[in-house]
ZATOR-766549 format. One record per residue: residue in one letter; x, y, z of N, C-alpha, C in turn. Coordinates in steps of 0.1 Angstrom, whole numbers, plus 5000, padded with zeros to 4 digits. Example, Ala and Ser with C-alpha at 12.3 -4.5 7.8 and 13.67 -1.06 7.14 Angstrom:
REM ZATOR-766549
a513249435078512349555078513249675078 s512849785071513749895071512950005079 
This chain:
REM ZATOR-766549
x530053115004529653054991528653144984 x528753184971527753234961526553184961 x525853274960524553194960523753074949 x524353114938524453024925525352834931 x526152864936527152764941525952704953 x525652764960524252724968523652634964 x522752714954521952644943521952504940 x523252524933523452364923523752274936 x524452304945524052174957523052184965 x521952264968521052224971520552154961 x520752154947520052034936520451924934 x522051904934522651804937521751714948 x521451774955521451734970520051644966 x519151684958517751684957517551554948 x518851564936518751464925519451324930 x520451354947521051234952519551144957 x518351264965518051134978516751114965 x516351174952515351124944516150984937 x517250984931517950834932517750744942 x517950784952518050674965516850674969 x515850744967514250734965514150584956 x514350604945513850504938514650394935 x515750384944516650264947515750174961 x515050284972514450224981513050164976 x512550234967511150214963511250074958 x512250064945512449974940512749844947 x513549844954513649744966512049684975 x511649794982510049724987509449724976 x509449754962508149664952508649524953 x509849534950510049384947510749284960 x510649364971511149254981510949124986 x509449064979509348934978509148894994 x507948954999507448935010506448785010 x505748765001505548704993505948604995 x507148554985507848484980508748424992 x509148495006509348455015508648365023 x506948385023506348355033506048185024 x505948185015505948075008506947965008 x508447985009509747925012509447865025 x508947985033509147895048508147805050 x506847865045506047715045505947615043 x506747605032506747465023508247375031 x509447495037510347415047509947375061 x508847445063508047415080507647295077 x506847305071506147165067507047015065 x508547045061509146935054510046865071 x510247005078511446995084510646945099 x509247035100508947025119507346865112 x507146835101506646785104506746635098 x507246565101508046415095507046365084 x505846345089505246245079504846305061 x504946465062505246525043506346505045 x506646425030507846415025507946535007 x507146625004506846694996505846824996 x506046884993505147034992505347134982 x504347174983504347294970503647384976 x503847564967503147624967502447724958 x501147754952500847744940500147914947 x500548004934499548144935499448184924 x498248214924497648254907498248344899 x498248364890499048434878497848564874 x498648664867497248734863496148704855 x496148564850495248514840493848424849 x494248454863493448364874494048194877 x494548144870495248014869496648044880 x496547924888498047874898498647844885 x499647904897501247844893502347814903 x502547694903503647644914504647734915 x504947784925506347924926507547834933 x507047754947507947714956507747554958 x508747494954508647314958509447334970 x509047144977510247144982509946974983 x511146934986511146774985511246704972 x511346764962511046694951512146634946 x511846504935512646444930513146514916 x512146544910512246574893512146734892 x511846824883511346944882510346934875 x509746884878508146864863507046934878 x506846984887506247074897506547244895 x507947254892508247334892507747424881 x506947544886506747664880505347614872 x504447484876503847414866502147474869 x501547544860500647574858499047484863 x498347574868497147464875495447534873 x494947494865492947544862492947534871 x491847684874491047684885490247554890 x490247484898489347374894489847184895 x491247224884492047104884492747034893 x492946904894493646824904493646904916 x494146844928493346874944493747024944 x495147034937495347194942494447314935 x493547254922493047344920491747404921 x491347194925489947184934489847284945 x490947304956491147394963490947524964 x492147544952492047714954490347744951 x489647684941488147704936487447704944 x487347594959486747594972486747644979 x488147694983488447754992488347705008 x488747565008488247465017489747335019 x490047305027490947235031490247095024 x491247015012490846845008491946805012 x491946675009493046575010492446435001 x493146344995493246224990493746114995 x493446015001494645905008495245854996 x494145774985494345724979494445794963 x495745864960495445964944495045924933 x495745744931495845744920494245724917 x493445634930492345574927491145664931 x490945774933490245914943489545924927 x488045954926487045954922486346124921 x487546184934486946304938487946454929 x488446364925489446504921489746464903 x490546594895490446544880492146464879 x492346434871493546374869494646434856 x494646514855495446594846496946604852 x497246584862498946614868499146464873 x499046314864498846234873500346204871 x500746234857501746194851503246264864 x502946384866503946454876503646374888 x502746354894502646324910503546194906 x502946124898503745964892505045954900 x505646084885506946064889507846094898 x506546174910507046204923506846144933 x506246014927506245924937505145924952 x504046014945503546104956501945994959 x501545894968500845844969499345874976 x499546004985498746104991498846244988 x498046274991498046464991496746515000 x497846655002496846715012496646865005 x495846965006495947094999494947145013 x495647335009494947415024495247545014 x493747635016494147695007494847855016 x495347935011496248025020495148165022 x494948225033494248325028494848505035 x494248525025495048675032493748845031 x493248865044492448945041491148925036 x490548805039489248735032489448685017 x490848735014490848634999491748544998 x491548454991492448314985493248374981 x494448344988496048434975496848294967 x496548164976497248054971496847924979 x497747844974497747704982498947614985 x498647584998499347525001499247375001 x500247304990499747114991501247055002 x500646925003501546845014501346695010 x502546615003502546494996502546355008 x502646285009503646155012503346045005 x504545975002504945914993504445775001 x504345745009503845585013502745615016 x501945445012500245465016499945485028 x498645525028498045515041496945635046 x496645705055495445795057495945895066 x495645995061495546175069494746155078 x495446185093494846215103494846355109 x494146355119493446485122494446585123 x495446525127497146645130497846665118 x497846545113498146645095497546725091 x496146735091495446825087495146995097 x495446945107495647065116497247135112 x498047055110499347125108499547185097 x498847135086499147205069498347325074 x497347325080495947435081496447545089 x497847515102498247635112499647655099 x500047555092500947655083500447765075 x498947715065499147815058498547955065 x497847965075497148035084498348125083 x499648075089500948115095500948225079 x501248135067501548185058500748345048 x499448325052498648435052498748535057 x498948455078499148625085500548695076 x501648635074502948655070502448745059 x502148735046502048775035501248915034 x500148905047499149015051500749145056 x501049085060502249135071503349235062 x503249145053504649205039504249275033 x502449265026502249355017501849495022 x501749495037501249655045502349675046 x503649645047504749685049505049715035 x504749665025505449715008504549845006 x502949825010502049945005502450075016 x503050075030503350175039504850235031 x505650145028507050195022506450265004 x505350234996505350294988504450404991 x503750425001503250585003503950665008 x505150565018505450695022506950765011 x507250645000507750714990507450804979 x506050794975505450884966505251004975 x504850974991505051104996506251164998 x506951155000508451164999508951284983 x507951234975508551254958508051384961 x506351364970505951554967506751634973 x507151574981508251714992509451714982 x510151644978511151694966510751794956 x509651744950508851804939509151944948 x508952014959508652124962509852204963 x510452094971512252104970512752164956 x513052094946513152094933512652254925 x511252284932510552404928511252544930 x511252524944512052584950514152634947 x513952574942515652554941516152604924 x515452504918515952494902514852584897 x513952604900512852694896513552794898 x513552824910514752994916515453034907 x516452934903518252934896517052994883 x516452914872515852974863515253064864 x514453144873513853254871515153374870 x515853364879517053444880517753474866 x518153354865518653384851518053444840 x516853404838515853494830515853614832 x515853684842515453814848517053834850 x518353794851519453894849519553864833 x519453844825519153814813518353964807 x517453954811516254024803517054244813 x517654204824518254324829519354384821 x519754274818521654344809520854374793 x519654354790519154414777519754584780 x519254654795519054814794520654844790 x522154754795522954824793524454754778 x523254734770524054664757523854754745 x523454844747523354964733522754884724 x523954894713523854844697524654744693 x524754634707525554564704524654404699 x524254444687523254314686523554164689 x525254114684525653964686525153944700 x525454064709524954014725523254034728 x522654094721521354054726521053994718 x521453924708521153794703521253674713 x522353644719522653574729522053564741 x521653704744521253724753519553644755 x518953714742517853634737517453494734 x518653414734518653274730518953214748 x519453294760519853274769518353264778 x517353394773516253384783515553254772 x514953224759514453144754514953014760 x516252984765516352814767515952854785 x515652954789515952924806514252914804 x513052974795512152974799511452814792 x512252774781511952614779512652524794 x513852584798513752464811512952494819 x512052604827510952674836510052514831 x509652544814508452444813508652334812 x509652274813510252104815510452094826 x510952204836510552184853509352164855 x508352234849507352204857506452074854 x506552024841506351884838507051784843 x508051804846508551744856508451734870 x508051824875507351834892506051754887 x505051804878504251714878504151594882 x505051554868505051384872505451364886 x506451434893507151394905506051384917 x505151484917504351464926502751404923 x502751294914501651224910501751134916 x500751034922500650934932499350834919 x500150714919499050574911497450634917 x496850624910495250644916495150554930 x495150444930495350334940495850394950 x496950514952497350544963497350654967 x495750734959496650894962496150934971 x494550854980493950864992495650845004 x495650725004496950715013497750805014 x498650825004499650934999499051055005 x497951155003497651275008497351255027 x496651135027496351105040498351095050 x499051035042499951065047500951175053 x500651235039501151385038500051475050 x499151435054498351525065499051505072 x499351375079499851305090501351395094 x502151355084503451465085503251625088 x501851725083502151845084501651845097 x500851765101499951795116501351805130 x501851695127502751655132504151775133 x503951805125504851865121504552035127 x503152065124502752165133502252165148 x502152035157501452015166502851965175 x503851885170504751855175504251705181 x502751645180502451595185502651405171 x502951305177503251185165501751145159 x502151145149500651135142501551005130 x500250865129500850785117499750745113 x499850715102498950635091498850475090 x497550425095497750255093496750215080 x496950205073496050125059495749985066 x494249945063494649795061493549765054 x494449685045493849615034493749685022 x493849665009493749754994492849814999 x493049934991491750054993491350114975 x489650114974489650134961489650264954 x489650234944490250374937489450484933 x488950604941487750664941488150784934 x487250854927487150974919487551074928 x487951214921488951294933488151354941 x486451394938486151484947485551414960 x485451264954485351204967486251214978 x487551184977488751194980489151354989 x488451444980488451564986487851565002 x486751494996485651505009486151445024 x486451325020487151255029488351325034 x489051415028490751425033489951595041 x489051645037488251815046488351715063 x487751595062487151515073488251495081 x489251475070490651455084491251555087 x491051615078492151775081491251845093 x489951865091489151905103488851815117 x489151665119489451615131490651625133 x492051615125493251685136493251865136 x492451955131492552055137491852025152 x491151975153490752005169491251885175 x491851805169493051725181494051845183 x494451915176495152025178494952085188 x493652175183493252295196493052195210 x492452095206491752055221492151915227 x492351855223492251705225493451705235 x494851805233496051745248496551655240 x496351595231497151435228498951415230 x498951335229500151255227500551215217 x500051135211499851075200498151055189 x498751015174497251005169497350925156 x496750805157496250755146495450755134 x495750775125494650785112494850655105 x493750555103493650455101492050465087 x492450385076491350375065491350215062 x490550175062490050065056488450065049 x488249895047486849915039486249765041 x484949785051484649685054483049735048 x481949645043480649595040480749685034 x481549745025481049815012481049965014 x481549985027481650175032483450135035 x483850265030485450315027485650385040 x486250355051486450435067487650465069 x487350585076488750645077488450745093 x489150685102489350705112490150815119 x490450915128491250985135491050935148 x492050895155492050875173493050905176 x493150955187493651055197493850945207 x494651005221494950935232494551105240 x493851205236493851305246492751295258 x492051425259491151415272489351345267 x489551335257488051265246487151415246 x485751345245484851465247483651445253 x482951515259481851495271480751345265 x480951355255479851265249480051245232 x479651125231479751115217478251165204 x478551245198477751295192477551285171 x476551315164476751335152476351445151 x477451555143477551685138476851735132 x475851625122475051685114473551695120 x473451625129471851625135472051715150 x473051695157473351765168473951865168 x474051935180475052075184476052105189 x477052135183478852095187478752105203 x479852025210480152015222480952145227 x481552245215481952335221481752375209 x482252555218481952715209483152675195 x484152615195485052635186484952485175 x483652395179483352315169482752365156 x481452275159480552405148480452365135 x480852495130480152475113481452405105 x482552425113483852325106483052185102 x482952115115482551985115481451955109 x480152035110479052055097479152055088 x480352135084480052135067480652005065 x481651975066482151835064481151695066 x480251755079479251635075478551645067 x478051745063476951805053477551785037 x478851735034479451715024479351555024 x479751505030479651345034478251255035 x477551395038476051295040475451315020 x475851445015475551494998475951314991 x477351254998477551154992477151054997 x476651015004475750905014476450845020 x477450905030478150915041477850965051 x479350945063478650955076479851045083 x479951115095480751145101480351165118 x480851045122480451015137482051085146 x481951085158482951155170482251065182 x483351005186482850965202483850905211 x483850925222484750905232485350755231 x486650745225487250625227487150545243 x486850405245486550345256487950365266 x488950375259490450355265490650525269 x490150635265490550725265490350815254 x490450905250490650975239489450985231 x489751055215488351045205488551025197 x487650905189487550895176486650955164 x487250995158486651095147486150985137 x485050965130485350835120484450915109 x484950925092484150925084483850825075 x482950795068482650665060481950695051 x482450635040481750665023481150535019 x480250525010480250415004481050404995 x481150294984482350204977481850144968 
């Protein structure tokens, strides 16, 4: 095969899996992990627990205000999709509390506002229960639970709305690390194309330019052809600069994700150089930090898996970031041989000749931002590298 023939299907090849990139992407944005965990709550509740004969479930909109997404039991559609103030009637007294209520008596209850009295009415709804959903320390929604004949909430009704929406939380915690792991590791995905792409269609153009600008030495005075010729390197060197605005975009990551995204992309080359499995666990949103912070932090990891490299023996290795009390952490652990003791780099003296000023300067960058970079013998085995920023 020609090398030009080459070419265009290694591009081919490049423009199929960037399609099916954003056929996958598109799919986990919108997979309605979400929207799942919500369905089954509201059918848990109808099906394993006899005495709700009604349920909703209500998640805020970008304006801060509920909105009913998921009924179930109902008679009428006046629930459906129905808007709720922070604040208003039990479900919105709720979400505002953040506290499990209930009403025996709705229509006559003293404790809640009455703005939806007209819908419960016609739903026949005599009681209510609300539990609010939580995911990650925050209110994401609520879960209500009706019954239509009088009488009083006992301790197991309210234990059971409270293990569903619990249920419903862990679930939704569960979907959105699964949607944020499938969109990093798609944006990371884009930069390895992007390189792909560089590589390939960049090549085909530069070539052409340059057999272009070579057939000038043997065209005499044949001007129609270096005219042509000249209009042949002009459009190859306008596609050069639409390729490369185009790799741009291809390898740009949402601000939101470009800690992850790079942190990922470490994960892959370590791996990829060590032979050893290296993954990435996020948990929980992470905020959106200016780049040189970001720099600082990613020196931090690239320099604990070089010496899981040289030294550690591992097996395996985790890189894990979260953000708890207002410092942004980002973790390296190993499963290898650990290290004689756990120490800080910046006040102490490397545990070996081949630590040192790597690890220094990284802390010495980390502490400029009023951070930290601790190392200490995992209890199970192994070491953890941990750096931490504030936020």
């Amino acid at each position: 095969m020609r090398g030009d023939e080459r070419h265009q299907d290694q591009v081919r090849e490049s423009l199929a899996r960037l399609a099916e990139l954003d056929r996958l992407y598109s799919e986990a944005a919108t997979a309605g992990g979400r929207a799942l965990a919500m369905r089954q709550s509201v059918d848990r509740l109808l099906s394993e627990e006899a005495e709700f004969t009604i349920a909703w479930f209500a998640v805020p909109d970008e304006d801060g205000r509920l909105r009913i997404r998921t009924t179930g039991g109902t008679r009428t559609g006046l629930l459906g999709d129905l808007v709720v103030s922070c604040g208003a009637g039990l479900t919105g007294k709720v979400f505002a509390r953040g506290s499990v209520e209930w009403v025996d008596e709705y229509f006559g209850s003293q404790l809640i506002t009455h703005e939806f009295d007209h819908e419960i009415d016609s739903e026949g709804v005599a009681r209510l229960i609300a539990v609010p959903v939580v995911r990650d320390s925050r209110t994401i929604g609520v879960l209500s639970a009706g019954v239509r004949v009088p009488g009083a909430f006992g301790s197991r009704a309210v234990e059971r709305i409270a293990a569903v929406a619990n249920s419903a939380g862990l679930a939704a915690s569960v979907a959105e690390r699964e949607r944020r792991a499938a969109e990093i590791a798609a944006h990371e995905e884009r930069r390895r194309m992007a390189v792909d792409l560089h590589d390939t269609v960049g090549a085909m153009l530069f070539a052409i330019g340059a057999s272009a600008r070579n057939m000038h030495e043997h065209l005499g005075d044949d001007r129609l052809m270096v005219q042509r010729l000249n209009r042949i390197e002009e459009q190859a060197a306008e596609a050069s600069r639409l390729l490369r605005e185009s790799l741009r975009a291809l390898r740009a990551s949402p601000t939101e994700l470009a800690l992850s995204v790079a942190l990922q992309a470490d994960c892959h080359a370590f791996e990829e150089r060590s032979g050893v499995h290296a993954h990435l666990i996020s948990l929980g949103d992470l905020p959106v930090l200016p780049q040189h912070r970001i720099n600082v932090l990613l020196a931090a990891v690239r320099e604990a898996l070089l010496n899981v490299e040289k030294h550690a023996h591992a097996t395996s290795v985790a890189v894990s970031v979260s953000v708890n009390d207002g410092l942004l952490s980002v973790a390296v652990t190993d499963d290898g041989v650990g290290v004689p003791r756990s120490f800080d780099p910046l006040t102490e003296a490397a545990t070996s000749e081949s630590d040192g000023m790597g690890l220094r300067g990284v802390a010495e960058s980390l502490a400029r931002l009023g951070g930290t970079l601790q190392i200490r013998t995992n209890a199970d085995g192994g070491t953890v590298w941990r750096a931490r920023l504030p936020v």
